[in-house]
C-alpha positions as MATLAB code, in Angstrom:
seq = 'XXXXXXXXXXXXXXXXXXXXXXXXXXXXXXXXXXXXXXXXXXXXXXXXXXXXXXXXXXXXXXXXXXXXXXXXXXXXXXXXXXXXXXXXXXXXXXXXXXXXXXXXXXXXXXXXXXXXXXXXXXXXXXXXXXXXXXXXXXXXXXXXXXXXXXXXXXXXXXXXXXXXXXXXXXXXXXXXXXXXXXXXXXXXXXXXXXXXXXXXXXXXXXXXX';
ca = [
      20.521   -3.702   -2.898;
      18.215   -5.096   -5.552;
      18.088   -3.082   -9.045;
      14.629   -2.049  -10.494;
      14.475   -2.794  -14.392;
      13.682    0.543  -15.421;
      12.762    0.836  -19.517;
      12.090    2.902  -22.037;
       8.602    5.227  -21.085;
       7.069    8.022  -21.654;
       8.256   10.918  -19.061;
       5.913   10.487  -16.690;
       6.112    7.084  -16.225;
      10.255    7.167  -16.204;
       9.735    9.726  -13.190;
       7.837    7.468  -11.411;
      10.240    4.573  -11.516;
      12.773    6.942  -10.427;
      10.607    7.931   -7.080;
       9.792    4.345   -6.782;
      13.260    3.597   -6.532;
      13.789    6.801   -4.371;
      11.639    5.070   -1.855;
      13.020    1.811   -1.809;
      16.376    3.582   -1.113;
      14.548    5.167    1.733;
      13.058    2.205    3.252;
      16.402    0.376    3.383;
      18.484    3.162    4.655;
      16.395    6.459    5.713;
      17.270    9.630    4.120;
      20.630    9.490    4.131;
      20.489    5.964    2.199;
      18.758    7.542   -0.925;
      21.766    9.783   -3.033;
      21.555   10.529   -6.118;
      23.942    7.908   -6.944;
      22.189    4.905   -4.583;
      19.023    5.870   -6.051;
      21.168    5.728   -9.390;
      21.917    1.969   -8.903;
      18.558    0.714   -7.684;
      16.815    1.885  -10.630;
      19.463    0.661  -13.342;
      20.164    4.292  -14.801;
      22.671    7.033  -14.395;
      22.633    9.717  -11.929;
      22.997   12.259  -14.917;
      19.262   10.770  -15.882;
      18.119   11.580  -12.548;
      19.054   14.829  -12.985;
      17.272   15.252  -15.985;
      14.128   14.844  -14.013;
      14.697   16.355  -10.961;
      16.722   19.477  -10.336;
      18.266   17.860   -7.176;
      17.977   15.265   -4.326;
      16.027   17.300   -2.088;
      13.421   18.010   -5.450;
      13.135   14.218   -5.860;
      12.313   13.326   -1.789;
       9.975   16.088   -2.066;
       8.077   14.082   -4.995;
       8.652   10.826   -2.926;
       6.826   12.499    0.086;
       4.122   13.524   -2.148;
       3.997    9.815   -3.221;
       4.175    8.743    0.444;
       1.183   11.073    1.691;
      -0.891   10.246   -1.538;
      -0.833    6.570   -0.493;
      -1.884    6.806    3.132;
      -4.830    8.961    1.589;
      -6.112    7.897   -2.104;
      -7.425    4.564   -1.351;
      -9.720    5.955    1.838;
     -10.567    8.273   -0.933;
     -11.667    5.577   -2.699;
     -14.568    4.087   -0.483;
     -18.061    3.370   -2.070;
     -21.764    2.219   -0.758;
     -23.940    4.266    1.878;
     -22.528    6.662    3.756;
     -22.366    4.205    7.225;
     -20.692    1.669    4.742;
     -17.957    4.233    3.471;
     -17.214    5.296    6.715;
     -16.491    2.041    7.917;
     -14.611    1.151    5.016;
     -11.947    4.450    5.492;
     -11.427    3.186    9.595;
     -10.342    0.089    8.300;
      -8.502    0.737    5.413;
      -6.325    3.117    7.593;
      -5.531    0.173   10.115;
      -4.782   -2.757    7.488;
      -2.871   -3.907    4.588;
      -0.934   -1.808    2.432;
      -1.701    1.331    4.588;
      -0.558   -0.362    7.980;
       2.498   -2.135    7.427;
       6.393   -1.631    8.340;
       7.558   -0.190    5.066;
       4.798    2.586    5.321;
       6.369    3.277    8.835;
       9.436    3.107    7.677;
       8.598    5.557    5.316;
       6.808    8.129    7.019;
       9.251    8.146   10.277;
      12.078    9.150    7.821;
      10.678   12.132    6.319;
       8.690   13.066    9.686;
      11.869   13.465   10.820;
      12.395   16.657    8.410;
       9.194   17.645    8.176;
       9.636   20.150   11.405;
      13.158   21.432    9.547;
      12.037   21.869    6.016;
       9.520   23.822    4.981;
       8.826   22.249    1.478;
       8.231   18.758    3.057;
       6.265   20.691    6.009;
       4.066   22.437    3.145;
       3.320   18.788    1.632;
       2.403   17.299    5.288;
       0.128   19.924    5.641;
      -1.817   19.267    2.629;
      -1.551   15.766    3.045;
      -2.783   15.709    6.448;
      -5.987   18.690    5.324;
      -6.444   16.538    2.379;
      -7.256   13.725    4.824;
      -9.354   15.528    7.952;
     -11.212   17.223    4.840;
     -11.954   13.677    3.555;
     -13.237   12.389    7.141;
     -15.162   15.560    7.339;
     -16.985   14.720    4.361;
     -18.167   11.222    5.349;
     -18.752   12.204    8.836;
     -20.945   14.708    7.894;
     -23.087   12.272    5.211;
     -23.214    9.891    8.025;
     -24.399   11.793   10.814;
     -27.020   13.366    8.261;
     -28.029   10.349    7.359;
     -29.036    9.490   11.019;
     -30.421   12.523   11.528;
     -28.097   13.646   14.098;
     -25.780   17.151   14.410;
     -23.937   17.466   11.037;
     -22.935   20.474   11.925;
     -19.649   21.939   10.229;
     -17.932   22.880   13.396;
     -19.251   18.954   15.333;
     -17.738   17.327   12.012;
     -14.489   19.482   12.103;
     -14.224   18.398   15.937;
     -14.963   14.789   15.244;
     -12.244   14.571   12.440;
      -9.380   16.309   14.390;
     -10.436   13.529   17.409;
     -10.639   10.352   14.839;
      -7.807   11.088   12.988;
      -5.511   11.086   16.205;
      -6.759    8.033   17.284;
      -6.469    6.658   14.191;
      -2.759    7.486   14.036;
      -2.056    6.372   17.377;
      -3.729    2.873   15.963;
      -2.139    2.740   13.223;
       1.808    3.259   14.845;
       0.779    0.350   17.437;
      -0.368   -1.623   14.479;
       3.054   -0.653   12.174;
       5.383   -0.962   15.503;
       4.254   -4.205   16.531;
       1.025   -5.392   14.867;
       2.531   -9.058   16.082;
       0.785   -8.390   19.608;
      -2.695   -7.942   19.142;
      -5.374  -10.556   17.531;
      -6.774  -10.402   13.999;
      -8.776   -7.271   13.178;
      -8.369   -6.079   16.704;
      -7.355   -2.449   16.476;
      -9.882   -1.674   14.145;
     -12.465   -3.280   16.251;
     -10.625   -1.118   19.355;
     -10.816    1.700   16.362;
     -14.364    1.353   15.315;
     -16.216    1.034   18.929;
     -13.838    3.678   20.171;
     -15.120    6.450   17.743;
     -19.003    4.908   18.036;
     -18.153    6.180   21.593;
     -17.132   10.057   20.306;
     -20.159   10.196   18.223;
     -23.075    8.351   19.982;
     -23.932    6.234   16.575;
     -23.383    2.767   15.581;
     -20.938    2.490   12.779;
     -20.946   -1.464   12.900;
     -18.555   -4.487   13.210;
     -15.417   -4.995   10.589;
     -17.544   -7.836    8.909;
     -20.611   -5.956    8.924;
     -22.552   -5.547    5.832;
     -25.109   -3.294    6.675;
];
């Protein structure tokens, strides 16, 4: 196991290192991997310093999850240019590079595995996974304005619930064994599949307009 180099910081930034190594512990072993005192090594410090910052191992994989769901999120949140353009931009970004890869699966099937046994981790999927269909709501609903077709709350709600489990089911294929399928393929499978839910063209991986 590898040590991070963790200096001198302000507080905020000396949590972070400690929930960035908190993950790496995780992706190498699972849960049971990251202790106090595993976590300890990888990031250089003592465990007493962890506990400075975090009141006890279940407090810091709570803070890791939150880290976890942020990242499978922020950078969708992210997307600029027209609405058809932004749209496009959050079905790929959910299928590629850093979102889709096997330390983001390794990751997320850890702590999915508590999720249904701990209600503090359940409470952060939940908002995590709102934060996300609220986000898809949004640009559906600018899209499907913008071609003047039904932009209604309750189509868009309907439409996000659908995309987003297709997208997941994508992105697990893509994570599990991304190896078998061709360049870009699952988000042009991804991208023609949900042109099909909502009757509108939403335009090639490569397309610019």
């Amino acid at each position: 196991m590898s040590r991070r180099s963790f200096h001198r910081a302000p507080e905020s930034e000396r949590r972070h290192d400690l929930i960035e190594a908190t993950l790496d512990c995780i992706a190498e072993g699972g849960l049971e991997g990251a202790t106090v005192r595993q976590i300890a090594i990888k990031a250089g410090v003592t465990a007493g310093l962890i506990r400075h910052y975090f009141t006890s191992k279940e407090h810091i994989l709570q803070e890791a999850y939150r880290v976890v769901i942020a990242r499978l999120t922020e950078k969708a949140g992210r997307v600029t240019g027209d609405p058809q353009e932004r749209l496009r931009a959050f079905i790929i970004i959910n299928l590629t590079e850093p979102v889709a890869n096997s330390r983001s699966l390794s990751l997320w099937a850890s702590f999915i595995s508590r999720v249904s046994v701990d209600a503090e981790l359940a409470a952060i999927h939940r908002e995590g996974y709102l934060n996300f269909r609220d986000a898809l709501e949004e640009l559906l609903s600018e899209f499907l304005a913008a071609k003047g077709q039904d932009a209604s709350p309750g189509r868009c709600r309907a439409l996000a619930i659908a995309i987003n489990g297709l997208l997941d089911g994508l992105w697990l294929e893509g994570c599990l064994a991304g190896e078998l399928f061709e360049e870009s393929e699952l988000v042009s499978i991804a991208l023609a599949s949900i042109e099909a839910l909502i009757g509108v063209p939403i335009g090639s991986p490569d397309t610019d307009q």
